[in-house]
PyMOL Python script that loads the backbone (N, CA, C, O; Angstrom):
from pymol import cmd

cmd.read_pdbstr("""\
ATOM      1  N   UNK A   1      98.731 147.916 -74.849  1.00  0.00           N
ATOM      2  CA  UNK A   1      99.282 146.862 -73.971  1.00  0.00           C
ATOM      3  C   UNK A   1      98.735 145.485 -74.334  1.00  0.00           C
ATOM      4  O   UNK A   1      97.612 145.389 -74.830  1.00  0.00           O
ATOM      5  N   UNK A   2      99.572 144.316 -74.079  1.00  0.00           N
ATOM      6  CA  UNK A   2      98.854 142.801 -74.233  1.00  0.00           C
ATOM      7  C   UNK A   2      97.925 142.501 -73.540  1.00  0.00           C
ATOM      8  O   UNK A   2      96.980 141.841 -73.973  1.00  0.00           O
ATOM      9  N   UNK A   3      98.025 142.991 -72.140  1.00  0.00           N
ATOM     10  CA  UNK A   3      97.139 142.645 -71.433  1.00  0.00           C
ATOM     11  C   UNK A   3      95.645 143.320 -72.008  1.00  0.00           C
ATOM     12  O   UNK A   3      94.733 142.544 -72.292  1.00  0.00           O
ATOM     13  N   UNK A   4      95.513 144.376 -72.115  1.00  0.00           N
ATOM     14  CA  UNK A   4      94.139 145.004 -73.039  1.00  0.00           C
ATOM     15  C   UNK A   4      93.729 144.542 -73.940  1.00  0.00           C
ATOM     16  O   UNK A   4      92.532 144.402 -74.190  1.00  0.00           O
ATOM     17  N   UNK A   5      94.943 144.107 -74.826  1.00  0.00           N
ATOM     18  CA  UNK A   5      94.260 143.642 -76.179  1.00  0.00           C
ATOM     19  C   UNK A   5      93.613 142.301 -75.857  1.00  0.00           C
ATOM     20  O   UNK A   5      92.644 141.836 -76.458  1.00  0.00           O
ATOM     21  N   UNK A   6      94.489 141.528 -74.476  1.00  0.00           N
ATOM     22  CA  UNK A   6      94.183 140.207 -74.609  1.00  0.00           C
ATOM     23  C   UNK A   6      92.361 140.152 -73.743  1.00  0.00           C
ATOM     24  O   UNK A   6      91.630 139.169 -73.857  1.00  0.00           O
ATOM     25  N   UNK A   7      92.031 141.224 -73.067  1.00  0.00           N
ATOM     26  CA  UNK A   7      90.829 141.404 -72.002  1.00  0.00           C
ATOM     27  C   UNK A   7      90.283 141.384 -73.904  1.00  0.00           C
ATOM     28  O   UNK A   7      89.742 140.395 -74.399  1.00  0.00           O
ATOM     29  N   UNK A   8      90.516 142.383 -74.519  1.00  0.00           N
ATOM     30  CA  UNK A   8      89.387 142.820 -75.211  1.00  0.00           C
ATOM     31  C   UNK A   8      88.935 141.246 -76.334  1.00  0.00           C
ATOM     32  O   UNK A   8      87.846 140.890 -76.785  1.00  0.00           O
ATOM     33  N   UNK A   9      90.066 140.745 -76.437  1.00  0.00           N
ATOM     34  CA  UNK A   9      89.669 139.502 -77.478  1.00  0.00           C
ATOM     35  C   UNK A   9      89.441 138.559 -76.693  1.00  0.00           C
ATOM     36  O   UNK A   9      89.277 137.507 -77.311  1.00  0.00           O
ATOM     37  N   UNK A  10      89.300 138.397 -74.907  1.00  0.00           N
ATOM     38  CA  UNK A  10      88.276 137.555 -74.551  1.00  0.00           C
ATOM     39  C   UNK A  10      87.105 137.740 -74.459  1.00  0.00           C
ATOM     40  O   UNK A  10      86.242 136.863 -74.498  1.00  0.00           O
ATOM     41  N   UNK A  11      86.893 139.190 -74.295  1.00  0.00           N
ATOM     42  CA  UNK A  11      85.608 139.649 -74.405  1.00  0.00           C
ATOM     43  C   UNK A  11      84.843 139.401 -75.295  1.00  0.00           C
ATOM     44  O   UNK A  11      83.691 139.002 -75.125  1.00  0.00           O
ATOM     45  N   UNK A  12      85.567 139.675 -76.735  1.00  0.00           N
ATOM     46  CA  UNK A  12      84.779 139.801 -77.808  1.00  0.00           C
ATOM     47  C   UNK A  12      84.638 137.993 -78.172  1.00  0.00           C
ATOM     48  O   UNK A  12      83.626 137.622 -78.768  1.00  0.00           O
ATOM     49  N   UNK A  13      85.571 137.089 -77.823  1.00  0.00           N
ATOM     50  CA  UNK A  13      85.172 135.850 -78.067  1.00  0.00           C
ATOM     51  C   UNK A  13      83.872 135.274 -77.184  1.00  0.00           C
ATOM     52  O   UNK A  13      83.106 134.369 -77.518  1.00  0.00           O
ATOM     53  N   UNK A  14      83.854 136.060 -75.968  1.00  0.00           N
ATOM     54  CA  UNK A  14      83.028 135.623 -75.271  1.00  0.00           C
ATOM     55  C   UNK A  14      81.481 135.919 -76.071  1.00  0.00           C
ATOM     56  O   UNK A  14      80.551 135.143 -76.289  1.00  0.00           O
ATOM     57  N   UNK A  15      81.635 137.251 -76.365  1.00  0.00           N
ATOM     58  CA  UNK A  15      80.490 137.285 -76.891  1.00  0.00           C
ATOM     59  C   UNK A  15      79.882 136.803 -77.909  1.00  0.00           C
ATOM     60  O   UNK A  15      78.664 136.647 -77.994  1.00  0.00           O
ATOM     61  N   UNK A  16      80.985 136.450 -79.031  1.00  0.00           N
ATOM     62  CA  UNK A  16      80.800 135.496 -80.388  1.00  0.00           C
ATOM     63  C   UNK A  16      80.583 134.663 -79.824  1.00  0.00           C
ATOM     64  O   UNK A  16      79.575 134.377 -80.470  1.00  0.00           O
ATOM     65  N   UNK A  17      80.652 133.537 -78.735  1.00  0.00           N
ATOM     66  CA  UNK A  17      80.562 132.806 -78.218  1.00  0.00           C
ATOM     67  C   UNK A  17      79.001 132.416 -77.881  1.00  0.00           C
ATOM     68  O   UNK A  17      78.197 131.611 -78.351  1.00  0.00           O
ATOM     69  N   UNK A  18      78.983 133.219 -77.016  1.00  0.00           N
ATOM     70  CA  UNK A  18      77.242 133.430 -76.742  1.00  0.00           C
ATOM     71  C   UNK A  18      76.067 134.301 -77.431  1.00  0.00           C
ATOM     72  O   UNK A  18      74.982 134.659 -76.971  1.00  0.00           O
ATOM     73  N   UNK A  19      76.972 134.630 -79.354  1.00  0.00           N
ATOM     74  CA  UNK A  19      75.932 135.739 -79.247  1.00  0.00           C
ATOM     75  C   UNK A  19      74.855 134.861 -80.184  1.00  0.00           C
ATOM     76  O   UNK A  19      73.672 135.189 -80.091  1.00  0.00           O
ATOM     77  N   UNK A  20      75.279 133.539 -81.261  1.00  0.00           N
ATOM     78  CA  UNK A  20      73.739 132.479 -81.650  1.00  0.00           C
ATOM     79  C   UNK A  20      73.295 131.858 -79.900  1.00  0.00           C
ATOM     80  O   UNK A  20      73.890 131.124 -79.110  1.00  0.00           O
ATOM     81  N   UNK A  21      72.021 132.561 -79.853  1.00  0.00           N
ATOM     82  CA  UNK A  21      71.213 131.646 -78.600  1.00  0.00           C
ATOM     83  C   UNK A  21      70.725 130.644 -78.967  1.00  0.00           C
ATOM     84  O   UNK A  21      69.543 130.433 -78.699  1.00  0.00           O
ATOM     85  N   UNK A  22      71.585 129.584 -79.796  1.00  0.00           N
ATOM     86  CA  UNK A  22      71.333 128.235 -80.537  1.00  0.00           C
ATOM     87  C   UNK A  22      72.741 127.203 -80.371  1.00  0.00           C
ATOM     88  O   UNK A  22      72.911 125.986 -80.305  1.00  0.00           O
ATOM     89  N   UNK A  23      73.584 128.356 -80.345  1.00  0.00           N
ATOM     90  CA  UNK A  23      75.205 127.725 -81.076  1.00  0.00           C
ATOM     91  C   UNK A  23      75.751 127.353 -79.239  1.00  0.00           C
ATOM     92  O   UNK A  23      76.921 126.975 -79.179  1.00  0.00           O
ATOM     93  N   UNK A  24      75.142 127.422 -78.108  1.00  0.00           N
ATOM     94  CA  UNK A  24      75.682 127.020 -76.894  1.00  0.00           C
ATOM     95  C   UNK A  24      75.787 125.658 -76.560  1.00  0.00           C
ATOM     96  O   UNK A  24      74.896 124.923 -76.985  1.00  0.00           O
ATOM     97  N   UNK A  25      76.755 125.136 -75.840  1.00  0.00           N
ATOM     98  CA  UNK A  25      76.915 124.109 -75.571  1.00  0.00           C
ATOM     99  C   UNK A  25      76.487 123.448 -74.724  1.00  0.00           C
ATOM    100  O   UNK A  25      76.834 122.271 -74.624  1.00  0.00           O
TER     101      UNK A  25
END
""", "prot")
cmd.dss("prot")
cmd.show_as("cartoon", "prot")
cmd.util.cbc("prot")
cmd.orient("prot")
């Protein structure tokens, strides 16, 4: 489903997001 794929690639951006504990804004 879109909706899953779309949970799972916010997830996973979220975590690329926060995963350098340097690279935060």
């Amino acid at each position: 489903p879109e909706e899953r794929n779309s949970a799972i690639q916010n997830t996973v951006t979220t975590v690329l997001s926060n995963y350098p504990p340097g690279s935060k804004k």
